[in-house]
C-alpha positions in Angstrom: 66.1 -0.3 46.7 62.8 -2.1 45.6 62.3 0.6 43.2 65.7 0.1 41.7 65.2 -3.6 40.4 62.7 -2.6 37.2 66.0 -0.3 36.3 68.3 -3.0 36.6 66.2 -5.6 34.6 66.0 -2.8 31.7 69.9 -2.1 31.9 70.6 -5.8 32.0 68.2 -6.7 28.5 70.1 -3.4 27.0 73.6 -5.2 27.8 72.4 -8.3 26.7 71.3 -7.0 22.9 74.3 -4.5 23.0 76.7 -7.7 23.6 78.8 -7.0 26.1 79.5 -9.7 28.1 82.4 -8.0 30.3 79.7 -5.5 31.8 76.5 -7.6 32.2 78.7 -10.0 34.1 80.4 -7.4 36.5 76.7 -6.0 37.0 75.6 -9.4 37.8 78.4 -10.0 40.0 78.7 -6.5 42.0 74.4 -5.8 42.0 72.8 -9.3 41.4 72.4 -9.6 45.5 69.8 -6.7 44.9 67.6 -9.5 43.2 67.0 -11.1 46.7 64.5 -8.6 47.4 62.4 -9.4 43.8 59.1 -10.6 44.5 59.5 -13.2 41.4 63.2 -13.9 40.9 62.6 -17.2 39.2 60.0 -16.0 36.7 62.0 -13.0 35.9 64.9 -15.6 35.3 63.0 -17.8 32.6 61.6 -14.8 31.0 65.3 -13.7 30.1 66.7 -17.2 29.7 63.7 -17.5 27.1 63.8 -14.0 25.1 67.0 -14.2 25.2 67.9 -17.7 24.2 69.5 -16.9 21.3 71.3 -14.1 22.3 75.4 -15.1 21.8 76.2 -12.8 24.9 74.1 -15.5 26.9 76.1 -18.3 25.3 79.3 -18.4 27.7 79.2 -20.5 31.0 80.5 -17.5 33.0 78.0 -14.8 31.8 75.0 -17.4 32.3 76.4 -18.6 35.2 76.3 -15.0 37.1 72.6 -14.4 35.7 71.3 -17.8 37.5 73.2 -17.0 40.8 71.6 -13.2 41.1 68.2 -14.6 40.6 68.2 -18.1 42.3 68.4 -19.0 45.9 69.2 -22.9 45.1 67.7 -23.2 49.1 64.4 -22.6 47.5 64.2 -24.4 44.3 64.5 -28.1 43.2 67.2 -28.5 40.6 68.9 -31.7 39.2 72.2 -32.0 41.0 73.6 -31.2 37.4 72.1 -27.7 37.8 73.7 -27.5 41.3 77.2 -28.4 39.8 77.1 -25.9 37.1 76.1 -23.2 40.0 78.8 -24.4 42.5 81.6 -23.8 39.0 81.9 -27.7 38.6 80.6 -27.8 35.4 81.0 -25.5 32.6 79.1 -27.4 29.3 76.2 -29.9 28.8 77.8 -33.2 27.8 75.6 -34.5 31.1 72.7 -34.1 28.4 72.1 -37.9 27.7 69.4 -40.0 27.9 69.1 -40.7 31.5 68.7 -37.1 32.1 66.5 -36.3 29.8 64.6 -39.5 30.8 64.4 -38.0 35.0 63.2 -34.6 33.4 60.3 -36.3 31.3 59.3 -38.5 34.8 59.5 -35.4 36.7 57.4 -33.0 34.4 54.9 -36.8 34.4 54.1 -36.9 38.2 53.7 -33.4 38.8 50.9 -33.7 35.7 49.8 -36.5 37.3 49.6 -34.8 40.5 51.7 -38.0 41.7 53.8 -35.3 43.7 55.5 -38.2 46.6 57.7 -37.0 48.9 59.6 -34.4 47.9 63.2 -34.7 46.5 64.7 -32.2 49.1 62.4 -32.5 52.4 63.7 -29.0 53.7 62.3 -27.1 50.9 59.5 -24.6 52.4 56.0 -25.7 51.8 54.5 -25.1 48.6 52.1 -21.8 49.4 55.0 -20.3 50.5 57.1 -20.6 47.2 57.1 -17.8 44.6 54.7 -20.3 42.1 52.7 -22.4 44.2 51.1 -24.3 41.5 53.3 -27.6 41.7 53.2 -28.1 37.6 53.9 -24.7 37.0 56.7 -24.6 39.2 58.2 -27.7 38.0 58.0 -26.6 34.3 59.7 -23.3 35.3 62.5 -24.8 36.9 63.1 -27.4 34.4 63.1 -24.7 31.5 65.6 -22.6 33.2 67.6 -25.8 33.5 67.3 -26.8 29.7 67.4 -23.1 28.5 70.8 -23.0 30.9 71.9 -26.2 29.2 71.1 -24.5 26.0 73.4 -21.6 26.5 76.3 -23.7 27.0 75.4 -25.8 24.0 75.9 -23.0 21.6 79.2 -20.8 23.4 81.8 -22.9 21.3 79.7 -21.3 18.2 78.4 -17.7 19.5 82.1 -16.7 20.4 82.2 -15.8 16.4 78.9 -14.0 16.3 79.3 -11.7 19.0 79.8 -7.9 17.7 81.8 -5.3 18.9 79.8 -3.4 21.4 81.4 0.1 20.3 80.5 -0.9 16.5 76.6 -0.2 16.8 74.0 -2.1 14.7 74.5 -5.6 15.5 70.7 -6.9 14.2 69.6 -7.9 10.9 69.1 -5.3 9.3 66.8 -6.6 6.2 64.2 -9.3 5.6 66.7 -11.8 4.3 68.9 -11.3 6.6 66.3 -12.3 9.5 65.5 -15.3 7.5 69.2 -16.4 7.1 69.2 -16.0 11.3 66.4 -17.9 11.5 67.7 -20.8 9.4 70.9 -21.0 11.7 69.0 -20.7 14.7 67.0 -23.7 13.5 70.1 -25.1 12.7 71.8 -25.0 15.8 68.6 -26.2 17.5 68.6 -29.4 15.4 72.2 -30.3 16.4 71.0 -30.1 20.3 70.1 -33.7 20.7 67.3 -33.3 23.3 64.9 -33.2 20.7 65.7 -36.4 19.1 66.5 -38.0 22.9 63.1 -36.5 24.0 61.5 -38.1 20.8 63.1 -41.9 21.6 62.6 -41.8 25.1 58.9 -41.2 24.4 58.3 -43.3 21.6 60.1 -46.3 22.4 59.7 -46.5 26.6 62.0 -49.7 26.2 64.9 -48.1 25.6 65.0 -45.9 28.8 67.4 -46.2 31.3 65.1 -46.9 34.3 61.5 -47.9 33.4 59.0 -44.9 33.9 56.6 -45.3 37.0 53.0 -43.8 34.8 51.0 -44.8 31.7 52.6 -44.0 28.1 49.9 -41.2 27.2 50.7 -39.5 30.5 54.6 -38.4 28.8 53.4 -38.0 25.9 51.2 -35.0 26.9 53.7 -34.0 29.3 55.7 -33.4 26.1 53.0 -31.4 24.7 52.9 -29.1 27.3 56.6 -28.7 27.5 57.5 -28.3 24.1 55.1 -25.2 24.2 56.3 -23.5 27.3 60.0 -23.8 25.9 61.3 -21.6 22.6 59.3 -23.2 19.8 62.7 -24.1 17.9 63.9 -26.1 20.5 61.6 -28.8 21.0 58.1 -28.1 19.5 59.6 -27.7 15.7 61.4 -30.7 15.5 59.2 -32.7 17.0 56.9 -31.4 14.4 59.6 -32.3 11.6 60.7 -35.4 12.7 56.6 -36.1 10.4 59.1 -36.6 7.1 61.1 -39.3 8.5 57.7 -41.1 9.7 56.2 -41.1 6.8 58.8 -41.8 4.9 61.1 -44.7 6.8 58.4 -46.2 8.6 57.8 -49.9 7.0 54.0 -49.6 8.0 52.8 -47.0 5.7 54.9 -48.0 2.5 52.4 -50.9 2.0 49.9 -50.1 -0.7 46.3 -50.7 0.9 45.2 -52.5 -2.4 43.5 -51.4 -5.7 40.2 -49.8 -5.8 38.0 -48.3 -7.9 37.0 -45.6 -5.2 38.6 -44.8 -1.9 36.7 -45.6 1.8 37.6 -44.9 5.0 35.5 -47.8 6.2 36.0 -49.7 3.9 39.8 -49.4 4.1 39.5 -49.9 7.9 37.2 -53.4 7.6 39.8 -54.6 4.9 42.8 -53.6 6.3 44.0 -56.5 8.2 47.8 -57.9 9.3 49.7 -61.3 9.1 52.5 -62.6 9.4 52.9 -64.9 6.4 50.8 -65.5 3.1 48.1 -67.8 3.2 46.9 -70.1 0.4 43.1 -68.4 0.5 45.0 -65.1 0.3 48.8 -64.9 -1.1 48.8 -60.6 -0.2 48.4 -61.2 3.1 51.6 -60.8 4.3 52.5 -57.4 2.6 49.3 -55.9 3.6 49.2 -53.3 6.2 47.0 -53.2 9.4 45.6 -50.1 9.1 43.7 -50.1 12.5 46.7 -50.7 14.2 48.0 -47.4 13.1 44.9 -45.2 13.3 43.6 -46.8 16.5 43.7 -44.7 19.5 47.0 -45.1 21.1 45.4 -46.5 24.7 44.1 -49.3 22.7 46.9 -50.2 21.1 48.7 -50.2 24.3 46.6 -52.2 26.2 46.5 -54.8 23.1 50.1 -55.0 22.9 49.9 -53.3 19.2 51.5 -50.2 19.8 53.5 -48.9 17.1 55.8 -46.0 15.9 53.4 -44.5 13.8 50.3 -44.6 16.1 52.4 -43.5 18.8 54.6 -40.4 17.0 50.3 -39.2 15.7 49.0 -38.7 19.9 52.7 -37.2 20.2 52.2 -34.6 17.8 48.8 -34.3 18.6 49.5 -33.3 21.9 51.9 -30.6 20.7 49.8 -29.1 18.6 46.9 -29.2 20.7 49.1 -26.7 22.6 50.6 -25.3 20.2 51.0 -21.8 18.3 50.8 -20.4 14.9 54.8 -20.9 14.5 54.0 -24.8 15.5 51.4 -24.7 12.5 53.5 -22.9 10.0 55.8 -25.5 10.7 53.5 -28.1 9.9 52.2 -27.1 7.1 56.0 -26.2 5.4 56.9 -30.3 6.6 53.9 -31.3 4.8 54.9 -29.0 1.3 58.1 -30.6 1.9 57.0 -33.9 1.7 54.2 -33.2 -1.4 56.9 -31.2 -3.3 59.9 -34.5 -2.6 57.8 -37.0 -5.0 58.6 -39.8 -2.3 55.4 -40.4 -1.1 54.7 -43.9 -2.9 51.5 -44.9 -0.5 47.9 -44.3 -0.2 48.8 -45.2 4.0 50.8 -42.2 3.6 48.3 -40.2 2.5 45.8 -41.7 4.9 48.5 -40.7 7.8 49.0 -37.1 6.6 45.4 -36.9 6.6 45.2 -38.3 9.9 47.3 -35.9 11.4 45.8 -32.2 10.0 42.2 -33.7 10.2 41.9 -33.5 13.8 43.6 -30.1 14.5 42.0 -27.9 11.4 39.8 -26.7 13.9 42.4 -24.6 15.6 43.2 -22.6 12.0 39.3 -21.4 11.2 40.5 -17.9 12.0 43.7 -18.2 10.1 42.4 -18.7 6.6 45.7 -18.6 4.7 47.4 -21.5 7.1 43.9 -23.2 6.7 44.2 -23.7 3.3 47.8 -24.3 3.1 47.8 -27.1 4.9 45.0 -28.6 3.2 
């Protein structure tokens, strides 16, 4: 019967690109028990939820529904109670998806980085070497992926019900290179109307406005978000977070404020200038326009600890950390935000050219064997 299960995983990917729901479901249903005797249910599980996260066959509560109960024995895992209402049939879409649930998934994915583990939220789980993934952060980003990926399918049903093909009709991918573009473009687009991203981005940015205050420092979420963003499908949370560099740059107050005229430009001597207040004085009437440019480019620790943190400072470690993680996808997207921006003819600042180089200066490194990227971005 072992033997059986790569045949069934094969058949099961072969239903899922054919699109038809009907039969993957009653396969799930009638032979999904024979997945109790896979050595690594729950990897197998997030490897389909992720390659096939934009499949529309996935998209329907019932169909994903039946793919996490042949794979998961919720006795061994540690899922939100969400996740064990949508298994028990209590809940079929992912209005639940608000900020204090987002905000428990970022503290949760933050003490296991932080090796912070406590006692555990279900005492009778079996002890951790004798789990499927005993590393603790591995195990709690794989469960919280196939939670968001989950919540992800039932985000897009209403919309997938249109785009599913006739399973008789043969054909059903893009066939040409526009074609795969155009998917792409709606696949970004449906990503974009998912509001983790933007929930994930505010939670992170702006700790105040969380439901319950988090328990570890700032920097600690914010490279928790670097490392999820990358273990999820790129369009989901890595892109955006990479796009959301427009609005910065553009709406943020802090980098519309012209340094002052020079003859020549100076890091240094930017940074010794550079200084903020409140009102105008008499010795110097600019004062209160100009822009504190160490408050900005500071390291975000310090700004914290001096009561100076800002949105700008604190959106640079963010995407920082994602990148630092991050793919070539992450850096095409990057570098198409920053085109975007150069070819919009809003950019009114030298602080917004100081910020843009800010954020490609410290991750050029990571393109030296990717010459064409390289020098788009610069």
């Amino acid at each position: 019967m072992v033997r059986l299960l790569p045949v069934l995983e094969f058949a099961l990917g072969r239903m899922v690109e054919a699109e038809d729901r009907s039969l993957l479901r009653d396969v799930l249903d009638r032979m999904g028990i024979l997945y109790r005797l896979h050595q690594v249910p729950l990897t197998t599980l997030m490897n389909t939820l992720f390659v096939y996260f934009n499949a529309p066959t996935l998209h329907d509560a019932a169909v994903v529904r039946s793919l996490n109960r042949a794979l998961l024995d919720m006795s061994q895992q540690n899922f939100s109670p969400e996740f064990a209402r949508f298994m028990a049939g209590e809940l079929n879409d992912c209005a639940h998806v608000d900020a204090r649930y987002v905000s428990r998934i970022i503290e949760r994915i933050a003490r296991v980085v932080m090796r912070h583990l406590g006692p555990a939220d279900k005492p009778d789980l079996p002890e951790i070497h004798y789990r499927e993934i005993p590393n603790p952060i591995l195990l709690a980003l794989t469960e919280c992926v196939v939670e968001l990926l989950t919540w992800w399918c039932l985000h897009c049903a209403p919309a997938s019900a249109a785009r599913l093909h006739d399973p008789d009709a043969g054909g059903p991918l893009p066939a040409t290179e526009a074609e795969f573009r155009a998917e792409e473009q709606q696949r970004r687009a449906r990503a974009a109307a998912w509001p983790l991203a933007q929930l994930w981005l505010e939670l992170t940015m702006e700790p105040e406005r969380r439901p319950e205050p988090g328990a570890y420092a700032g920097a600690t979420y914010i490279h928790s978000t670097g490392v999820l963003a990358n273990v999820l499908p790129d369009e989901l949370l890595a892109f955006p977070i990479v796009q959301h560099l427009a609005r910065i740059v553009l709406e943020e107050p802090e980098l519309k404020t012209v340094s002052g005229p020079k003859r020549y430009f100076s890091f240094v001597e930017f940074a010794r200038t550079a200084r903020f207040s409140a009102t105008a004085s008499d010795d110097d009437p600019g004062a209160a326009t100009r822009f504190a440019a160490t408050a900005v480019f500071n390291s975000f620790e310090q700004n914290r600890k001096h009561a100076m943190a800002n949105r700008p400072n604190t959106y640079l470690t963010l995407l920082h950390s994602v990148l630092h993680y991050g793919g070539i996808a992450t850096f095409a997207t990057l570098s198409e935000t920053i085109h975007a921006l150069a070819a919009g003819g809003e950019l009114c600042s030298d602080t917004q050219l100081l910020y843009l180089c800010a954020t490609a200066g410290p991750i050029l490194y990571r393109l030296v064997a990717h010459e064409a990227l390289y020098v788009q971005i610069l």
